[in-house]
GUSEDO-639966 format. One record per residue (C-alpha): residue in three letters; z, y, x; residue number from 1. Coordinates in nm, 3 decimals, padded with zeros to 5 digits. Layout:
// residues N
<node><residu>ALA</residu><pz>Z</pz><py>Y</py><px>X</px><num>NUM</num></node>
...
// end
This chain:
// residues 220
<node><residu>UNK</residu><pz>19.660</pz><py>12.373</py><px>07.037</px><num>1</num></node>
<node><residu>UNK</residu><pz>19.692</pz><py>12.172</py><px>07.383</px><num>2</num></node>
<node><residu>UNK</residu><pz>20.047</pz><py>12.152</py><px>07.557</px><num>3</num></node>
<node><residu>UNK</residu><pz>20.176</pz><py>11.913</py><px>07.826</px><num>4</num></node>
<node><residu>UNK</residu><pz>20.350</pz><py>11.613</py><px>07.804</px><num>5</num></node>
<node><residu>UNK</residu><pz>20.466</pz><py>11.309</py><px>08.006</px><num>6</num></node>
<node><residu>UNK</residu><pz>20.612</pz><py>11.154</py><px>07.626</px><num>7</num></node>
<node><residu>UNK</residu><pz>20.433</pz><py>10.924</py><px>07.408</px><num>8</num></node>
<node><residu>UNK</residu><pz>20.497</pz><py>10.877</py><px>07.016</px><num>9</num></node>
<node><residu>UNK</residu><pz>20.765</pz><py>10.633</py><px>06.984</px><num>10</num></node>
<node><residu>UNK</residu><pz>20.837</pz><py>10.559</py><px>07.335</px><num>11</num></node>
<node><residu>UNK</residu><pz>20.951</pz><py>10.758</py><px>07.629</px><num>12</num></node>
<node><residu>UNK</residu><pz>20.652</pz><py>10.753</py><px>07.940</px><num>13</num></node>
<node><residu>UNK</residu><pz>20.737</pz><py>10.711</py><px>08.285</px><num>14</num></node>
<node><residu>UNK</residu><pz>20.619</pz><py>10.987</py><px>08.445</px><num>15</num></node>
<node><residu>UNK</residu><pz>20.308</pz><py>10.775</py><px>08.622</px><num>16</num></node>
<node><residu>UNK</residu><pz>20.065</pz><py>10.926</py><px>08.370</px><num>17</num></node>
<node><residu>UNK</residu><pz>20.023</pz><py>11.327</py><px>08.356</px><num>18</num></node>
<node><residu>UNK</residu><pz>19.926</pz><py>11.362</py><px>08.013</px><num>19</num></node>
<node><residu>UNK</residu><pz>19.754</pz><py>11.704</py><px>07.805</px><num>20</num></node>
<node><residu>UNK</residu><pz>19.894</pz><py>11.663</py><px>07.371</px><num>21</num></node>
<node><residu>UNK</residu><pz>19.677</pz><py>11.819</py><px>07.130</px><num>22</num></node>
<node><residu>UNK</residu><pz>19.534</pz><py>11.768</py><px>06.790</px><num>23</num></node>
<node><residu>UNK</residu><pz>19.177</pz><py>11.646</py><px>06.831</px><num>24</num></node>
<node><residu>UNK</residu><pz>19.033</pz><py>11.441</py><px>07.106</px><num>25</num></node>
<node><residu>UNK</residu><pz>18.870</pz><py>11.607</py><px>07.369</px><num>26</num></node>
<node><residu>UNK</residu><pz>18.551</pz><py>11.571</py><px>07.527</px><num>27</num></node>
<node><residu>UNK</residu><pz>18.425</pz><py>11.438</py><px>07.858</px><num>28</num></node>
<node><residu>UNK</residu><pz>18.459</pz><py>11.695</py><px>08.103</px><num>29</num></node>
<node><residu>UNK</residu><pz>18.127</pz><py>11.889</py><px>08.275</px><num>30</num></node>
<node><residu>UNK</residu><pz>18.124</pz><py>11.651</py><px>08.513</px><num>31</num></node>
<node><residu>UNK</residu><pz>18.112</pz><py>11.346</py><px>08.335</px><num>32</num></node>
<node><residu>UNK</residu><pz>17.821</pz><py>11.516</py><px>08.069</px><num>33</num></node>
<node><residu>UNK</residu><pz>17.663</pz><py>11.568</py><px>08.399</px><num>34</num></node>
<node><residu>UNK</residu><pz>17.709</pz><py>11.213</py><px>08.539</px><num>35</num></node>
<node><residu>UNK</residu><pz>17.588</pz><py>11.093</py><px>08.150</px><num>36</num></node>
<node><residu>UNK</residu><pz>17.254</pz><py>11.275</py><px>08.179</px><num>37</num></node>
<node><residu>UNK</residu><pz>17.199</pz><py>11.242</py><px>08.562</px><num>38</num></node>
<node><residu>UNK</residu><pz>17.271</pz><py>10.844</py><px>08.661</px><num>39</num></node>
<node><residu>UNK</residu><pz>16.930</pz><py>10.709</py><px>08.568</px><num>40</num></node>
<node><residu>UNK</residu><pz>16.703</pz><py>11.004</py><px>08.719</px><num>41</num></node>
<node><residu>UNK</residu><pz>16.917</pz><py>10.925</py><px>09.026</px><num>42</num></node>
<node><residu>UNK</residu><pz>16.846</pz><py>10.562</py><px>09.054</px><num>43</num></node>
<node><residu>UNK</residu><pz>16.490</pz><py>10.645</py><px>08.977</px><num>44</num></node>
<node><residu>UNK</residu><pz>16.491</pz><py>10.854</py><px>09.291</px><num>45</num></node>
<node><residu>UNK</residu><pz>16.663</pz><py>10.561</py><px>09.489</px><num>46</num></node>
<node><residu>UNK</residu><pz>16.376</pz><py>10.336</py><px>09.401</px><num>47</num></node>
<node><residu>UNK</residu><pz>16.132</pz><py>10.593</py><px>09.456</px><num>48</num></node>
<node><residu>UNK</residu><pz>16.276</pz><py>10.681</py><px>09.801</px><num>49</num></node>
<node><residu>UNK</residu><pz>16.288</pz><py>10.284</py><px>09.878</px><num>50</num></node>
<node><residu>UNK</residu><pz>15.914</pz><py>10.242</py><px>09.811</px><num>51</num></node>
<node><residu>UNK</residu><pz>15.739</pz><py>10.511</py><px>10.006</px><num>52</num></node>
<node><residu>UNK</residu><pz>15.987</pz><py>10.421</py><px>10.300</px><num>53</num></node>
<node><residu>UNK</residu><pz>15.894</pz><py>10.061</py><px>10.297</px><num>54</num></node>
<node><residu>UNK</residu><pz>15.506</pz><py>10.162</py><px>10.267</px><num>55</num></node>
<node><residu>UNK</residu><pz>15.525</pz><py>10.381</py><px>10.532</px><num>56</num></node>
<node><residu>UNK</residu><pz>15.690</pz><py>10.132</py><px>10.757</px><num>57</num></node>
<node><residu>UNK</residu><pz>15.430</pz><py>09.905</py><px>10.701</px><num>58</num></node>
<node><residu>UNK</residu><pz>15.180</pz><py>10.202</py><px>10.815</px><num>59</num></node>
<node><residu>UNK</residu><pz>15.356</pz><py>10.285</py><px>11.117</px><num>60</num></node>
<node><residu>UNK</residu><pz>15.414</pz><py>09.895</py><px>11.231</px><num>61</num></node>
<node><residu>UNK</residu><pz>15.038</pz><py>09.864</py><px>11.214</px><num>62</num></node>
<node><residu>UNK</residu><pz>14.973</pz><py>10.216</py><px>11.433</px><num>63</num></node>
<node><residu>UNK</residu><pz>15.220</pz><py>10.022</py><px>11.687</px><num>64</num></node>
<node><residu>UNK</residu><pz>15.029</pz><py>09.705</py><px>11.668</px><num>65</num></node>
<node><residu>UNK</residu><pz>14.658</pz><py>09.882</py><px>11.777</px><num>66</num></node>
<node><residu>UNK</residu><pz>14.843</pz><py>10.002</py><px>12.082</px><num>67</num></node>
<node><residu>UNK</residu><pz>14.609</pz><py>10.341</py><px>12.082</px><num>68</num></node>
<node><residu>UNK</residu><pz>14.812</pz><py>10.588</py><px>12.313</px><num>69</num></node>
<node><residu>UNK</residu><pz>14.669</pz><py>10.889</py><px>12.101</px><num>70</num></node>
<node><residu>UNK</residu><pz>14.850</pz><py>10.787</py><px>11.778</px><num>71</num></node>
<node><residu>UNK</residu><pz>15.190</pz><py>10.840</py><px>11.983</px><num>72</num></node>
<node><residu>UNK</residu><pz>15.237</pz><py>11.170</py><px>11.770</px><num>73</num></node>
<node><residu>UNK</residu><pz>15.172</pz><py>10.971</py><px>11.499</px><num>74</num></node>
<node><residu>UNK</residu><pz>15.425</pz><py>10.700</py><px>11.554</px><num>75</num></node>
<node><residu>UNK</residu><pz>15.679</pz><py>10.924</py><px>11.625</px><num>76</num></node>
<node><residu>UNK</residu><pz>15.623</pz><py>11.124</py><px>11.290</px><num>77</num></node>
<node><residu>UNK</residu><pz>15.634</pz><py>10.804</py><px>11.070</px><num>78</num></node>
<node><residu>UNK</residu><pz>15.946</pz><py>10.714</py><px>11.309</px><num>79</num></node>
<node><residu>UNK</residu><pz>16.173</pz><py>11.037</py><px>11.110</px><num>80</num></node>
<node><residu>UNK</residu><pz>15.947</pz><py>10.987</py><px>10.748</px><num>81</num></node>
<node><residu>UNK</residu><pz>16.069</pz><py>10.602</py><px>10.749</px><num>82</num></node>
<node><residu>UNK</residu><pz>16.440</pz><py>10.674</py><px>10.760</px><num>83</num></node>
<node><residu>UNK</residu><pz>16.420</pz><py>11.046</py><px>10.590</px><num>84</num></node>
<node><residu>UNK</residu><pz>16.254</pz><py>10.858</py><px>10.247</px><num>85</num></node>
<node><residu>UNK</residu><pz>16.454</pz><py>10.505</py><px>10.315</px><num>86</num></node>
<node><residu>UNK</residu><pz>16.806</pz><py>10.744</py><px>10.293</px><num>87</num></node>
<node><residu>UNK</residu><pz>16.654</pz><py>10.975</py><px>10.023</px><num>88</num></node>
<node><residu>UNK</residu><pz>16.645</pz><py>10.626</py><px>09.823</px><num>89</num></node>
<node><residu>UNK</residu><pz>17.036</pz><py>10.527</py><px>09.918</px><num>90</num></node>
<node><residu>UNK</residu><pz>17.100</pz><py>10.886</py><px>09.826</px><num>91</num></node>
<node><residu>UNK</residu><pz>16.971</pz><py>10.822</py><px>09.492</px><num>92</num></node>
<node><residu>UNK</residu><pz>17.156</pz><py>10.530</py><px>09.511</px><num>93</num></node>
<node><residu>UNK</residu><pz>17.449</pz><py>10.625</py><px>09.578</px><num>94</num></node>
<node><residu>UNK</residu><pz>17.454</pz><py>10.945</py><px>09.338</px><num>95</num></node>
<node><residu>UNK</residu><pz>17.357</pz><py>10.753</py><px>09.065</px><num>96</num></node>
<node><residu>UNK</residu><pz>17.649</pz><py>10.494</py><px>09.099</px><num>97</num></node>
<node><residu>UNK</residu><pz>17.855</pz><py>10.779</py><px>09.156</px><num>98</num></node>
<node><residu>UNK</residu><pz>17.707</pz><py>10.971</py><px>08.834</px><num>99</num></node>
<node><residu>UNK</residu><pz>17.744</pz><py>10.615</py><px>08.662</px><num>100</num></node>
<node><residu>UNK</residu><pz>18.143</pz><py>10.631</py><px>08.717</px><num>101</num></node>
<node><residu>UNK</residu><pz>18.140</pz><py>10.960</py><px>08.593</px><num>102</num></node>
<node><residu>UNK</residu><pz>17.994</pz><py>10.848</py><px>08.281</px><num>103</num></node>
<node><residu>UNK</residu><pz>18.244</pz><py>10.574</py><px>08.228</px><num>104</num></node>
<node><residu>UNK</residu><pz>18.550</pz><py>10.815</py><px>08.243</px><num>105</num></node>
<node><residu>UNK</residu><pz>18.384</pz><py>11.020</py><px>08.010</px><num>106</num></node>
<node><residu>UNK</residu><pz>18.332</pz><py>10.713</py><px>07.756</px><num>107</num></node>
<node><residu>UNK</residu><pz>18.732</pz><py>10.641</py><px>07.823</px><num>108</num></node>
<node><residu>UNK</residu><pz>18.821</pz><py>10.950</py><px>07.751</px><num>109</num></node>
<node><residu>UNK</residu><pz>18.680</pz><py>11.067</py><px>07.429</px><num>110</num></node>
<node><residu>UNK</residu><pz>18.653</pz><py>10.747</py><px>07.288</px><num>111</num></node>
<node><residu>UNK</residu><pz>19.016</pz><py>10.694</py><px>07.364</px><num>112</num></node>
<node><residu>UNK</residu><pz>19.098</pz><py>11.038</py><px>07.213</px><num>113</num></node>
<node><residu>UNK</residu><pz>18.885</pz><py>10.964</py><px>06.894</px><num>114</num></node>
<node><residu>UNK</residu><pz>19.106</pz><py>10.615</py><px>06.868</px><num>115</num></node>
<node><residu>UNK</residu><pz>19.422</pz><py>10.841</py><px>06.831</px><num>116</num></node>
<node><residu>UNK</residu><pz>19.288</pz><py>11.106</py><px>06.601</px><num>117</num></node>
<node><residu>UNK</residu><pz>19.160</pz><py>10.832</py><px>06.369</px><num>118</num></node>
<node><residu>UNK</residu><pz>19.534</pz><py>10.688</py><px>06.372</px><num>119</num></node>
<node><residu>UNK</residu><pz>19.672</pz><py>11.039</py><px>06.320</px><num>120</num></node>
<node><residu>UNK</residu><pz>19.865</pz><py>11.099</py><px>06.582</px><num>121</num></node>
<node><residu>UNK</residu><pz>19.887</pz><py>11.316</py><px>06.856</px><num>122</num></node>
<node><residu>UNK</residu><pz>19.568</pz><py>11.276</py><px>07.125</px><num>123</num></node>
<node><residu>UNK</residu><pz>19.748</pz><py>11.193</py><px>07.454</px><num>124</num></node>
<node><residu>UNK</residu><pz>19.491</pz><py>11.261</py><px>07.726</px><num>125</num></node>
<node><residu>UNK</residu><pz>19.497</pz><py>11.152</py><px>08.046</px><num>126</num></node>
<node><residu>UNK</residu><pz>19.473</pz><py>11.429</py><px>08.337</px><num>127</num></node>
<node><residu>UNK</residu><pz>19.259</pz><py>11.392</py><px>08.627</px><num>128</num></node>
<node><residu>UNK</residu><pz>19.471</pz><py>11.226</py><px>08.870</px><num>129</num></node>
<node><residu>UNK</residu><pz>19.444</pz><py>11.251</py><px>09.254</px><num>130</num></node>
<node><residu>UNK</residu><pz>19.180</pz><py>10.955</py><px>09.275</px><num>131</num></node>
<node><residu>UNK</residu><pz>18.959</pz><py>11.150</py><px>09.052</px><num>132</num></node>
<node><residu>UNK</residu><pz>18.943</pz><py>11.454</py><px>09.246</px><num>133</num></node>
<node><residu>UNK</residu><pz>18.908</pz><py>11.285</py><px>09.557</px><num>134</num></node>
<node><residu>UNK</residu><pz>18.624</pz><py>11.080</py><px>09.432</px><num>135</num></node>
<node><residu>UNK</residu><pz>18.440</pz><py>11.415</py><px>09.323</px><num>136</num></node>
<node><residu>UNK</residu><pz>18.541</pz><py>11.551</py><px>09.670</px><num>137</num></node>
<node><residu>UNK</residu><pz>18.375</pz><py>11.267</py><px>09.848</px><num>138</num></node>
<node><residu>UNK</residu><pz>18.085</pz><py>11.223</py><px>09.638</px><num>139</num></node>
<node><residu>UNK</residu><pz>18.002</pz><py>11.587</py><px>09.704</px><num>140</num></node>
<node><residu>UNK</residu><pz>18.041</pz><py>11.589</py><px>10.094</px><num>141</num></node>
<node><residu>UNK</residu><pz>17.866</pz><py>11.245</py><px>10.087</px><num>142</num></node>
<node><residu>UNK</residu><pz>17.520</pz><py>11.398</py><px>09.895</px><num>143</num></node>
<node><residu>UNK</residu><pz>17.527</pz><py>11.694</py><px>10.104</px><num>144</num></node>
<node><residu>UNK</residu><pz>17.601</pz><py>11.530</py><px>10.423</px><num>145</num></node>
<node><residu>UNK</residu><pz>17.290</pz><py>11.262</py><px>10.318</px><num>146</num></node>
<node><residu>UNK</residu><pz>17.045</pz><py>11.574</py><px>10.241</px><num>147</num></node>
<node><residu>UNK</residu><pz>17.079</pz><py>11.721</py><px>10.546</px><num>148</num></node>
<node><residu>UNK</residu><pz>17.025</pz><py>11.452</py><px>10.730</px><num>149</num></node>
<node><residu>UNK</residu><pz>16.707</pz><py>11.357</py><px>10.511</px><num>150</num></node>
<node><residu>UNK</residu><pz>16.567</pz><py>11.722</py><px>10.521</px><num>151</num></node>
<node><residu>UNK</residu><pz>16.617</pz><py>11.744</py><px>10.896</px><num>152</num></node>
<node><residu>UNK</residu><pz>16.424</pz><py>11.370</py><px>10.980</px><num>153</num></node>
<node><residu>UNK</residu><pz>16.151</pz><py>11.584</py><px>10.751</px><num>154</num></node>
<node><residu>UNK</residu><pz>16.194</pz><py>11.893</py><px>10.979</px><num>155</num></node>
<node><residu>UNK</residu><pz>16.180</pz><py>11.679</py><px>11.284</px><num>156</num></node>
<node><residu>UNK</residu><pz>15.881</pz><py>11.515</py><px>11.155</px><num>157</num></node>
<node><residu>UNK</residu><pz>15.670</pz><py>11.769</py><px>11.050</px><num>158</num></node>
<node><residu>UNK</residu><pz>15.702</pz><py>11.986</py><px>11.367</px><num>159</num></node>
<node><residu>UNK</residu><pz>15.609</pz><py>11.668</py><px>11.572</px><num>160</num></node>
<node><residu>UNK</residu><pz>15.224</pz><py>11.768</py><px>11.596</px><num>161</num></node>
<node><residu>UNK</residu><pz>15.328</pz><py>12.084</py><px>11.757</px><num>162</num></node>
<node><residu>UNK</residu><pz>15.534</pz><py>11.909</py><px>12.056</px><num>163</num></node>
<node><residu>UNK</residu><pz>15.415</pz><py>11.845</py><px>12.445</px><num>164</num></node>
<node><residu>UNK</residu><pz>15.384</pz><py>11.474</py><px>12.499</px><num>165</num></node>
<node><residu>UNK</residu><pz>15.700</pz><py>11.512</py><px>12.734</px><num>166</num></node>
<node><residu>UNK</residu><pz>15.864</pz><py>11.663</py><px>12.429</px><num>167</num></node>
<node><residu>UNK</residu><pz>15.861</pz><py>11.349</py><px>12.240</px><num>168</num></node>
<node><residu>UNK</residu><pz>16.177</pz><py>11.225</py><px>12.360</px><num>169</num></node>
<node><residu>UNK</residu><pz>16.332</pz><py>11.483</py><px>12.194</px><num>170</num></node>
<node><residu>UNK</residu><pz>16.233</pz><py>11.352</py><px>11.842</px><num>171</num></node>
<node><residu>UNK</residu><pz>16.361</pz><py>11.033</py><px>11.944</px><num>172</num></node>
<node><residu>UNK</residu><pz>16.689</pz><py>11.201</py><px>12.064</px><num>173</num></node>
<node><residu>UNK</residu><pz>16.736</pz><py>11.398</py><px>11.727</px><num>174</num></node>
<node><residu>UNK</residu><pz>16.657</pz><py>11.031</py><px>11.506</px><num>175</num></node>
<node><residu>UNK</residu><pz>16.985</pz><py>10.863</py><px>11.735</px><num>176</num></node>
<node><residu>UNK</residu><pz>17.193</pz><py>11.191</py><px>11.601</px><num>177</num></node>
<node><residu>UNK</residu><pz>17.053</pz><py>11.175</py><px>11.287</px><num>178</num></node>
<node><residu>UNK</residu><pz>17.162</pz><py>10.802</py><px>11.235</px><num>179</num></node>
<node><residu>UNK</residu><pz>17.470</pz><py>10.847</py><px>11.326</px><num>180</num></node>
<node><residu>UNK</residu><pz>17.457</pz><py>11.128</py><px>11.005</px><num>181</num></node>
<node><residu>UNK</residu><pz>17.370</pz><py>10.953</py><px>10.822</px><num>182</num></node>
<node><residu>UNK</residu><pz>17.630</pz><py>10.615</py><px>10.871</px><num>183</num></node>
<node><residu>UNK</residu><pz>17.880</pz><py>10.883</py><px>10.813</px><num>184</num></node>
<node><residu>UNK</residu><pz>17.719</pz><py>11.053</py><px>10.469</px><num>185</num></node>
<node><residu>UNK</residu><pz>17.732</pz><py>10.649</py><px>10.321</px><num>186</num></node>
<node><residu>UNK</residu><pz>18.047</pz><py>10.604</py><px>10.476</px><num>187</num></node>
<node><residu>UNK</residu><pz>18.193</pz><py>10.866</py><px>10.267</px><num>188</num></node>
<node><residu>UNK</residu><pz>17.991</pz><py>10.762</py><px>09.965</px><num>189</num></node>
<node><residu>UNK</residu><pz>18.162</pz><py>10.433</py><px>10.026</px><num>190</num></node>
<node><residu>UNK</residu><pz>18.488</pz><py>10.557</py><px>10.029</px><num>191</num></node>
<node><residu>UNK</residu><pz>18.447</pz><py>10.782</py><px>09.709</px><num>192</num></node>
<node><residu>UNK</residu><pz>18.265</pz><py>10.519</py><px>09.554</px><num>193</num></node>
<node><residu>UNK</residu><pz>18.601</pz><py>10.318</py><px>09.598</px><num>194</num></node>
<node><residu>UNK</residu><pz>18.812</pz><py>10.635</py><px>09.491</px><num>195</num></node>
<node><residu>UNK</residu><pz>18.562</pz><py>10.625</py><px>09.164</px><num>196</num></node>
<node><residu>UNK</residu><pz>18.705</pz><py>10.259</py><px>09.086</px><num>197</num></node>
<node><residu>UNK</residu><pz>19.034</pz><py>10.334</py><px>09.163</px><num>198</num></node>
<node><residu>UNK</residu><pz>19.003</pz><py>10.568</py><px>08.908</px><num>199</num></node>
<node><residu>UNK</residu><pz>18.885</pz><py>10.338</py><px>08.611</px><num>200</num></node>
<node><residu>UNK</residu><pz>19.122</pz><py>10.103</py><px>08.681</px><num>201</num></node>
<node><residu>UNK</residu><pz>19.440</pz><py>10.360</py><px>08.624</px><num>202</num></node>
<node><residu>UNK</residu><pz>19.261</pz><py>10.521</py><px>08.323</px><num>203</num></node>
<node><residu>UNK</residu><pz>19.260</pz><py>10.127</py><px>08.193</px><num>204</num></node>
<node><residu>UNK</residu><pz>19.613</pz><py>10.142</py><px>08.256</px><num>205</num></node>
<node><residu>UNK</residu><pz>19.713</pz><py>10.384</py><px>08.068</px><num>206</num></node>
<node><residu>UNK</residu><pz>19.512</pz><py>10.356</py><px>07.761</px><num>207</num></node>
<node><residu>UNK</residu><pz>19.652</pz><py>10.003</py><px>07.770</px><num>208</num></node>
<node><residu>UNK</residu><pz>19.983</pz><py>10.129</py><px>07.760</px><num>209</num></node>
<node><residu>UNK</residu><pz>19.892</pz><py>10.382</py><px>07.527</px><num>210</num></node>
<node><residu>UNK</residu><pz>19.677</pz><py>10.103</py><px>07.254</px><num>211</num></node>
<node><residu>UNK</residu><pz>20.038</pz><py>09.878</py><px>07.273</px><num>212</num></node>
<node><residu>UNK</residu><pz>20.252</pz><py>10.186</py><px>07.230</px><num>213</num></node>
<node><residu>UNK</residu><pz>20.037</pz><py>10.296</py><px>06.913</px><num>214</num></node>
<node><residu>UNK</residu><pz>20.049</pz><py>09.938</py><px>06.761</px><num>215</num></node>
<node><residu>UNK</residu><pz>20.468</pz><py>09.955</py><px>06.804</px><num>216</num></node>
<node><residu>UNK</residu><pz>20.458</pz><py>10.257</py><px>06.626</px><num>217</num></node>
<node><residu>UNK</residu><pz>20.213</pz><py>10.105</py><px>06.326</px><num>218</num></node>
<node><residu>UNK</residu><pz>20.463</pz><py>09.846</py><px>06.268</px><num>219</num></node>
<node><residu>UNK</residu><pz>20.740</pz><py>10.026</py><px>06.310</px><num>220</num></node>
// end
């Protein structure tokens, strides 16, 4: 049985804290089984992303060094691969770190749960408050704001072969719109990323105030 309550056993609870009562603790939400199972594939990716990127810069700064005017297609190719796999690896970065705060809620929130049902009293769960959503929000627009910029450097690149030789300055046209993507898909990581945090920081809040309100009630 669940119900809703902005009370606490013993005390009365500002109403800061929007709170679900029920019998049993509950378990992390989808998202946060999804952050538990998905935050080290994700950093894998990152480092995956990092490596290629860096090894294909190193190909395409010696290409530039020869000087050969026939491997301009060439440069200009590596020129959208660099940054496509060098974001792919902040995208795994940034996913994972997101995943990784997902994870932590979860731990708060069913090991805070299983705290109260071992004391036998009611489980007073914390709802998702507006930081939380906002952080999902954000993390969200910020991954598919980073994959379309990553998949279109790939498009670019890949149809690069096919160009005129006057039509080159188009590629280099669509990687200056592309950066500016993708500045904006890690400035919203950024910013959800900070959201995330937030978040932690008021579910330690309240299951401080909720650990001092159950040790009042033990001694009382």
């Amino acid at each position: 049985m669940t119900t809703t309550s902005d009370t606490t056993v013993g005390t009365p609870r500002s109403d800061e804290f929007a709170l679900e009562a029920t019998d049993v603790a509950q378990p992390p939400t989808a998202a946060q089984r999804v952050g538990d199972r998905m935050w080290r594939p994700m950093f894998g990716l990152g480092l995956t992303g990092f490596v290629v990127g860096m090894v294909l810069a190193f190909v395409r700064a010696g290409v530039v060094s020869d000087g050969d005017p026939a491997d301009a297609d060439l440069i200009a190719t590596l020129g959208h691969l660099v940054p496509g796999f060098v974001f792919l690896g902040f995208f795994g970065v940034f996913t994972g770190v997101s995943f990784a705060i997902a994870r932590i809620l979860g731990v708060f929130r069913e090991g805070g749960g299983e705290l109260q049902e071992d004391m036998g009293v009611p489980v007073q769960t914390l709802r998702m408050p507006l930081t939380g959503r906002a952080f999902m929000m954000l993390m969200m627009l910020g991954a598919m704001t980073s994959l379309f910029a990553v998949v279109a450097h790939f498009i670019v690149a890949f149809a690069i072969p096919s160009l005129d030789p006057e039509d080159l300055t188009r590629s280099a046209q669509w990687g200056t719109a592309l950066g500016g993507v993708r500045r904006i898909a890690a400035a919203t990581y950024l910013l959800g990323i900070s959201l995330g945090l937030a978040t932690i920081i008021f579910v330690i809040r309240f299951q401080t105030v909720r650990v001092r309100e159950l040790a009042g009630t033990t001694h009382t």
